[in-house]
N, C-alpha and C positions, 0 to 999 in steps of 0.2 A: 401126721395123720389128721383128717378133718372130722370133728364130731359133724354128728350130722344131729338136728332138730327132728322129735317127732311132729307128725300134724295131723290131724284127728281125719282117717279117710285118704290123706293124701302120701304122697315119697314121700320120704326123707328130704329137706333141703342143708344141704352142708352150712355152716356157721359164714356168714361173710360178713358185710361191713351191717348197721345196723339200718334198717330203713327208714329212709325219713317220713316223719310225719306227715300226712295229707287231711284233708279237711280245714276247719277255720281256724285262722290265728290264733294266740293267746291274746287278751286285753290285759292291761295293764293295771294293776289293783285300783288305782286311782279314777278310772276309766268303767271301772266293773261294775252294772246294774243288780243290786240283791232286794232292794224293795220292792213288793209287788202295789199297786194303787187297783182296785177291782173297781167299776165303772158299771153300771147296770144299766140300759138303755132297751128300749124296744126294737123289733127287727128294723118299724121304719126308720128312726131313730140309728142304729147303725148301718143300712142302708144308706143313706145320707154324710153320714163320718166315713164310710166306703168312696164316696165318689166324691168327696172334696178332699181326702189324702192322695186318690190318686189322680188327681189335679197338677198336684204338684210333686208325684211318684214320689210317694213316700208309703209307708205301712199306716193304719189307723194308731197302732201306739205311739209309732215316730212323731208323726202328726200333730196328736193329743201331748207327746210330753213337750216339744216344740212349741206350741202355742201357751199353754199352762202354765211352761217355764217364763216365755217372753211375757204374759201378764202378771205373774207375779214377782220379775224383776222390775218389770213400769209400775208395781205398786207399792213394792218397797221403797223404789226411789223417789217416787213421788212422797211417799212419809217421810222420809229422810231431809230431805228439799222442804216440807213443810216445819217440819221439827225445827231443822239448823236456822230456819230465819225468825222464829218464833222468841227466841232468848232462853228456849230448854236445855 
């Protein structure tokens, strides 16, 4: 005999295989953004951050964490690089 599932409104559907997931992937813990960074700009000011992200079809966050990240990895290494030849 098959149970059947209630559904709020609808038949009954009989119990079958489980359905799969649809919508977006999981990421990977490693991978998972939870800090939020709040950036306060004026309309023209993001107007501007609007149409130089999608220059290069990105989102304005993607954008902003893309550039931010790349200057502040050229400015650690450049401390790094100053530091190691200094005799620190």
């Amino acid at each position: 005999m098959v149970k059947a599932r209630k559904r709020a409104g609808r038949p009954p559907v009989p119990d079958a295989e489980p359905r799969k997931r649809v919508g977006r992937p999981s990421v990977a813990a490693a991978d998972r953004r939870e800090t939020i960074v709040r950036v306060l700009v004026t309309e023209t000011e993001h107007a501007e951050l609007q149409q130089a992200a999608a220059t290069v079809a990105m989102s304005v966050s993607t954008w902003m964490r893309t550039l931010a990240l790349e200057s502040a990895r050229q400015i650690a290494a450049k401390k790094a690089k100053q530091g190691h030849g200094s005799g620190s």
